[in-house]
C-alpha positions, 0 to 999 in steps of 0.5 A: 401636244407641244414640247415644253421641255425647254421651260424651266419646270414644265415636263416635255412630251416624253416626261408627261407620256412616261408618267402617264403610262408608268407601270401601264400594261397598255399596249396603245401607251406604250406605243404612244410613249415610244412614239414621242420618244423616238420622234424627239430623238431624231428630231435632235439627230445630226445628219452629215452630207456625204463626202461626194453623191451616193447614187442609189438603186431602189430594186426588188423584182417582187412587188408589194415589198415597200420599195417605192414607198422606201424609195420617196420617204427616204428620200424626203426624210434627206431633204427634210434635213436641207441635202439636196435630193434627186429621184429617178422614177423609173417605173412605168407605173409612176407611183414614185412620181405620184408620191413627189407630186410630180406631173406625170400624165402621158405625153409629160416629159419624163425619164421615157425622154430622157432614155429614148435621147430626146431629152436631158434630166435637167429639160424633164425634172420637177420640183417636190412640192413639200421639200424645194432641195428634192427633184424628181425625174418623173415616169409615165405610162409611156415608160412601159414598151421601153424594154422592148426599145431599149433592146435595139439601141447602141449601148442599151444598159447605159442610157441612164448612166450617160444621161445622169453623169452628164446631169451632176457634172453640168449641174449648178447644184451638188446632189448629195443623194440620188435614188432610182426607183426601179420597177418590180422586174429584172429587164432592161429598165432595171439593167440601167438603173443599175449601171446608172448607180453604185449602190443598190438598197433592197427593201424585203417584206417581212414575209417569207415569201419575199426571201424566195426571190432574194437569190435571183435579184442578188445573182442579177446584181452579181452579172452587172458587177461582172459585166457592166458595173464592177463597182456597184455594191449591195450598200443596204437592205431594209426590212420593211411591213415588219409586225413587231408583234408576230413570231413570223416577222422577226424570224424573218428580220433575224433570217435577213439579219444572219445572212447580210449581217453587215448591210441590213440596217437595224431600222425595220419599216412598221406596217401602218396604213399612213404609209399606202395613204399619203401617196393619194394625197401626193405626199410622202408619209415623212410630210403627210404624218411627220409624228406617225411610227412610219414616217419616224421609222424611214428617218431613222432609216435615212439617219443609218444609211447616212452614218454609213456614208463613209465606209460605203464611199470607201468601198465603191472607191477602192473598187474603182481602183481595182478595175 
């Protein structure tokens, strides 16, 4: 259905919907209703690049939580708007990679490369398909015995941090956003996706069992802040596989909620099936379902952490200057 909204005395799409489903019970119109609503509403929203690169780790060492999937449509929602995006797969698995329609196969030049010397960012990074301001440093198989390689090289947890400073200081290109996506673990590959950026986004299932492992990821953070990393700073935490309509995913919201008032944005990540299915067709849910609730939910999402540009920037800034 199009947007007629523009031609004097034709409804628009959330004029017709309302109509329709005025005084309706039904849950599906509703729904339907919020849907268009929400879709023209960002559609019309204004996105602002940030004063200088926001370098972001995606992390949780809890599997299943959304964190990939945050990592790409987010990503794919900021280059949806024009900015210049660059992800760093960093899981051997490679379902970040997978996502962005990267070749990724072993022996592929990837970020495993890039960590071990053999190559820079710029000699491994592709092209996204759907979006040409989105670039991808992709992760094979190959990734995974890095940990244990990792272990024995000079200035381990920095090998991602040198490779990407040396990357945006050459670059013809300015990155407004870049987004590592870290495996579901807290060894050596996490250790420099973390020293590698400023601020790190933390997706939390609505479950209670992904707040068992919340502690133990922010007390890792907090021993690369003291050791490796003082400016890095937990930006942002994103509850994800939220069933507006169970008691369970709310308490759950509400409990993240009151502990990091602050950071969690107040976007939640629905629990749709478009969201696991794009990435079979080697797509993001922001191009492979634009109208659906979870491709609208990850650009409100992007539009929030954008918002928060400023006070984020400010932050990691003043930190610096006390080091």
């Amino acid at each position: 259905m199009t947007d007629q909204g523009n031609i004097p005395g034709m409804e628009s799409t959330t004029e017709t919907l309302a109509r329709i489903f005025k005084g309706s019970d039904s849950g599906v119109g509703s729904q339907i209703a919020d849907e268009s609503t929400r879709y023209e509403r960002i559609n019309a929203a204004e996105f602002k690049r940030p004063a200088s690169t926001r370098r972001i780790a995606v992390a949780n060492q809890k599997g299943g939580v959304g964190k990939t999937s945050t990592a790409v449509n987010v990503a794919a929602a900021f280059a949806q708007t024009g900015m210049n995006v660059l992800v760093v797969d960093m899981d051997p698995q490679g379902n970040a990679s997978t996502a962005l329609g990267a070749k990724h196969n072993s022996g592929d030049p990837s970020v495993y490369d890039v960590i071990e010397g053999r190559a820079t960012i710029a000699d491994v990074m592709q092209t996204c398909p759907d979006y040409e301001t989105l670039h991808v440093v992709p992760a094979s198989i190959d990734l995974s015995g890095a940990d244990l390689e990792l272990a024995d090289m000079p200035d381990r947890n920095n090998r991602m941090r040198h490779a990407l400073d040396d990357f945006l200081a050459d670059s013809d290109v300015h990155y407004d956003y870049v987004f590592v996506d870290c495996p579901p673990s807290l060894g050596l590959l996490v250790i420099n996706a973390m020293c590698a950026v400023s601020e790190m986004l933390i997706p939390i299932q609505a479950e209670y069992y992904a707040l068992e492992g919340l502690g133990q990821l922010i007390n890792t953070i907090g021993l690369v802040q003291s050791n490796f990393n003082p400016e890095l700073l937990v930006s942002t935490m994103l509850v994800t596989m939220f069933d507006r309509r169970t008691l369970l995913s709310r308490e759950v919201y509400e409990e993240v909620k009151t502990h990091y008032p602050s950071i969690v944005l107040d976007t939640t990540i629905p629990r749709t099936v478009k969201i696991s299915e794009a990435p079979s067709f080697a797509q993001t849910v922001v191009s492979y379902d634009p109208r659906g609730m979870g491709a609208i939910a990850y650009r409100e999402a992007a539009l929030e952490i954008n918002n928060r540009s400023a006070v984020v920037l400010e932050t990691i800034a003043s930190r610096r200057n006390e080091e």
